[in-house]
N, C-alpha and C positions, 0 to 999 in steps of 0.2 A: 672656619676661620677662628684662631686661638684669639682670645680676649687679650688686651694688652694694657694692662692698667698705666701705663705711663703715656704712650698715646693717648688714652682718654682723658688723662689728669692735663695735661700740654692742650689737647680741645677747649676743653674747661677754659683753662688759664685766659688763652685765646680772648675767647666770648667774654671773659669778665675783662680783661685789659680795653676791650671795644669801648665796653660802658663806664669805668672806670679812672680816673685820671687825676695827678693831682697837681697841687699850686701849691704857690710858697704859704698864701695863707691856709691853704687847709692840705698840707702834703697825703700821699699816700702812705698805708702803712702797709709794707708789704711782707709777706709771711712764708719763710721757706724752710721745710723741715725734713732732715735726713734723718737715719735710723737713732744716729747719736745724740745729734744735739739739734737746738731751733734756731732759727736766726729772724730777728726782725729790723727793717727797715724805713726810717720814714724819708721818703721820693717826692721831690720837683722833678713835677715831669716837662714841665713849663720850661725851665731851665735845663733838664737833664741830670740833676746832683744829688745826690745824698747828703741829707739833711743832719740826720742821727742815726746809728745801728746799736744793736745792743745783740749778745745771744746767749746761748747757754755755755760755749765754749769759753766763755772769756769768764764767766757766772760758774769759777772753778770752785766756790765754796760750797754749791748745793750740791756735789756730787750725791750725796749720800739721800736724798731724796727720789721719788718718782717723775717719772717724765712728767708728766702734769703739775703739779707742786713747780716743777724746774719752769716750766713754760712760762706759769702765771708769775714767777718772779722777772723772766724773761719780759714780760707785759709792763711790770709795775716800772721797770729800768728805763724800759723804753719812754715811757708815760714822764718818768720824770727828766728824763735827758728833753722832751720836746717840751716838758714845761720851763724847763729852764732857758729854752731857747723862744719863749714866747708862743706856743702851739698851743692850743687847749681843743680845737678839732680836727680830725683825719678821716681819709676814708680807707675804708679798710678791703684790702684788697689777701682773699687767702688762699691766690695763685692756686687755683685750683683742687683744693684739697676738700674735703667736708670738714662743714663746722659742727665739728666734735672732736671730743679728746684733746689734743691738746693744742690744735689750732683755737678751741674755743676758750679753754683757760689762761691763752695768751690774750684772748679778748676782752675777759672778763677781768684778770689781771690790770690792764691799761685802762679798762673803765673803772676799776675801784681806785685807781692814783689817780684818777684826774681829768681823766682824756675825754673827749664825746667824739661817738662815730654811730 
């Protein structure tokens, strides 16, 4: 049987969504990353709505840096769209990917502006 990383990443996802969940006071921050760009999310799941987004697509100034460097400014944007909206905690949810690289710099990004998770 051939190994299928996207099946196993969707498992992942699964089992952390179970544990997982968020509210208006402490939304989710949810993380999803394609070859190109990152995108993050902060979710009432309570409600069903999206609260703030931010990504690297829209974040057309950093072209000329590294996916990582692009992440963590990806983190700081986010961090400051939900501080503006009254947020200062989330729970962080990294749809199943490992925390590293630059699901983690998106992490680390959002806790240097402000955030707690």
């Amino acid at each position: 049987m051939a190994f299928d990383k996207s099946k196993r990443r969707l498992r992942i996802r699964r089992s952390i969504r179970n544990k997982v969940s968020g509210t208006a006071q402490r939304p989710r921050l949810s993380v999803f990353r394609s070859n190109k760009y990152i995108y993050a999310q902060l979710i009432d799941d309570v409600q069903g709505i999206t609260l703030a987004s931010s990504s690297s697509a829209v974040l057309e100034g950093e072209a000329s840096s590294n996916k990582s460097e692009v992440s963590a400014s990806v983190g700081r944007d986010i961090a400051t769209k939900a501080l503006e909206n009254g947020i200062t905690e989330v729970v962080f949810d990294r749809g199943g990917y490992l925390y590293h690289g630059r699901v983690k710099s998106l992490a680390e990004g959002a806790r240097e502006a402000g955030l707690k998770f």
